[in-house]
C-alpha positions as CSV (number, residue, x, y, z in Angstrom):
1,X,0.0,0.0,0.0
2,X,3.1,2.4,1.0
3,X,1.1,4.6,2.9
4,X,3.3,6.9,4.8
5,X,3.3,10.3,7.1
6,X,4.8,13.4,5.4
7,X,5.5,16.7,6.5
8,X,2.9,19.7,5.1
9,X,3.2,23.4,5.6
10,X,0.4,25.3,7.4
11,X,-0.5,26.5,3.8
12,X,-0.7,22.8,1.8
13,X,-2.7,21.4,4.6
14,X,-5.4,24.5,4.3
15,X,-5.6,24.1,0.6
16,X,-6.1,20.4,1.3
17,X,-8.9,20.9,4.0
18,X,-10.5,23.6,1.6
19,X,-10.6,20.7,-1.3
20,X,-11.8,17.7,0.8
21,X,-13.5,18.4,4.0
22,X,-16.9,18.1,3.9
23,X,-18.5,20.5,6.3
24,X,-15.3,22.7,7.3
25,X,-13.1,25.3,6.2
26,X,-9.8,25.6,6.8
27,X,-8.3,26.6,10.1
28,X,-6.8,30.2,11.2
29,X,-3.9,28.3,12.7
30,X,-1.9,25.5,13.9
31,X,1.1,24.3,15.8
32,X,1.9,21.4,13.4
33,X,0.3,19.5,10.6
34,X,1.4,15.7,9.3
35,X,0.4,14.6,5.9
36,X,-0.7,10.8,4.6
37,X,0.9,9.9,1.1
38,X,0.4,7.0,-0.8
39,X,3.3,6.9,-4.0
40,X,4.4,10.4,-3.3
41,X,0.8,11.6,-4.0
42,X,-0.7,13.5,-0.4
43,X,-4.0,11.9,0.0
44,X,-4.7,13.4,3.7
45,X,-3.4,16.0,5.9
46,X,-4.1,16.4,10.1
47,X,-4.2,20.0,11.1
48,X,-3.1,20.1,15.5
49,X,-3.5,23.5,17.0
50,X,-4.7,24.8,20.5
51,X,-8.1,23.3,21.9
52,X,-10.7,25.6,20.6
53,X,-12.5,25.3,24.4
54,X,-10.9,27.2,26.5
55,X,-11.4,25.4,29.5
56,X,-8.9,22.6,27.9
57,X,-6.3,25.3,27.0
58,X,-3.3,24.7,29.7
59,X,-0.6,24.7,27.7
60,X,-0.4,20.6,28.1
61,X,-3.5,19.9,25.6
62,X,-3.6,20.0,21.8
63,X,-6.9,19.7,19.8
64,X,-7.0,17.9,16.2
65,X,-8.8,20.6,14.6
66,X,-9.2,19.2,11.1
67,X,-8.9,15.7,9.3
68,X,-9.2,15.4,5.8
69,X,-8.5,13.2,3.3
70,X,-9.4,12.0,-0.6
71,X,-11.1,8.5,0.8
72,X,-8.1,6.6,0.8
73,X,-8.2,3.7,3.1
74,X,-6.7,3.8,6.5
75,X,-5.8,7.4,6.4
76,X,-7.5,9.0,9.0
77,X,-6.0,6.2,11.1
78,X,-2.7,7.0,10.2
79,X,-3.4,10.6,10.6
80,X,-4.7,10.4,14.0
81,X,-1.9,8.0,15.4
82,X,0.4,10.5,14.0
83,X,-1.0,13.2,15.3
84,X,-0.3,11.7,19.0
85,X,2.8,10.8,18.2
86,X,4.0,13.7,17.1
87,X,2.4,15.3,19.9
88,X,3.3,13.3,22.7
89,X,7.0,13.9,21.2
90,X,7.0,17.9,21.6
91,X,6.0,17.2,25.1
92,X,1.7,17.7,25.3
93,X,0.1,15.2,27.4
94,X,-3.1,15.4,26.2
95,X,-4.6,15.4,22.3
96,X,-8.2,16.1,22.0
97,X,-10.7,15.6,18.3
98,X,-14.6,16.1,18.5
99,X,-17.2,14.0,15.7
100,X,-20.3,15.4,15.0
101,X,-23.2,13.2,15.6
102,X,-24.0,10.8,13.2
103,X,-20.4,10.3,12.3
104,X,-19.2,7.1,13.4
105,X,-15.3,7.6,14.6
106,X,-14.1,4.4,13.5
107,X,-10.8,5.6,12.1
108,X,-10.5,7.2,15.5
109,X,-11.4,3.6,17.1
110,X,-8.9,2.0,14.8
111,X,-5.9,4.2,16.1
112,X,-7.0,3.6,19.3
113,X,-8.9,6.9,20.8
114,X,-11.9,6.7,23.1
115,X,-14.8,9.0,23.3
116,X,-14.4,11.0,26.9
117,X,-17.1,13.7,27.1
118,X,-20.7,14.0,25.0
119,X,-21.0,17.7,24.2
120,X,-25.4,18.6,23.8
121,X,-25.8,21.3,20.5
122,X,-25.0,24.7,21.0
123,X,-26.7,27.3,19.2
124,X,-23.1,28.5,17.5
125,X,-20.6,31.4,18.4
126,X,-22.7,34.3,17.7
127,X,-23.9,36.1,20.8
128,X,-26.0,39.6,21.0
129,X,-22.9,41.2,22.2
130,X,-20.4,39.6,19.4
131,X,-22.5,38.5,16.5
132,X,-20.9,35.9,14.1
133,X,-21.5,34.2,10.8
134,X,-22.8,30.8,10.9
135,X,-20.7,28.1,9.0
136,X,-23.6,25.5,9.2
137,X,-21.8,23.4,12.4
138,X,-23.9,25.0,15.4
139,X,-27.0,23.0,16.6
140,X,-25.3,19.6,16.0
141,X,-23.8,17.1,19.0
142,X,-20.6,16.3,19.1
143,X,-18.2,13.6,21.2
144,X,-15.1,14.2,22.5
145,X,-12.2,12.0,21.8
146,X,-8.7,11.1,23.3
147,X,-6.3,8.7,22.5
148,X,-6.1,6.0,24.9
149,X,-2.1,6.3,26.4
């Protein structure tokens, strides 16, 4: 199969996310992204940055904040695993991902994450005092994800 990690700039891993996600845009940031290639051709890309909730934002925590790949098999695993890796490495002790409902997280149950935490819908990020645009993500429930150590 020769699927294999690669390293992707900030940049190649938005223009990925912007080309195969299928209900998010790209990030504003990161701290690192790892690729998946299979024959020298990137087929998925894992964007890691700070948790997006603050609560989880101690300086010890990273969040996967986007997957995305063209549908080749066993790269969200690989992703994921990598992900962990790599963040376990440059010294975080704890990686985060959320699903939305209805998605199943088995490539997350194949690189061996658990779901820790059910989060109910949320009406989105707009408030009366801060409005904001609505991406099409509020309202939905999500899990929360770790990797199991």
């Amino acid at each position: 199969m020769s699927l294999r990690t690669v390293p992707v700039t900030f940049a190649e891993a938005c223009r990925f996310v912007a080309e195969w996600h299928r209900h998010h845009r790209p990030p504003r940031g990161h701290k690192f992204s790892v690729g998946a290639a299979q024959h020298d051709v990137l087929v998925g890309v894992a964007v890691v940055g700070r948790p997006v909730a603050r609560m989880l934002d101690d300086g010890l925590t990273l969040e996967v904040t986007r997957v995305a790949t063209d549908g080749t098999r066993h790269a969200n695993s690989l992703l994921y695993a990598a992900a962990w890796q790599a963040a376990r490495a440059l010294g975080y002790r704890r990686l985060v991902t959320y699903t939305q409902d209805g998605e199943s997280g088995a490539s997350l149950r194949a690189s061996g994450w658990r779901i820790v935490a059910s989060r109910p819908p949320q009406p989105g990020w707009s408030r009366p005092s801060r409005p904001r645009i609505d991406h099409g993500t509020a309202d939905i429930a999500r899990s929360r994800w770790e990797p199991s150590s």
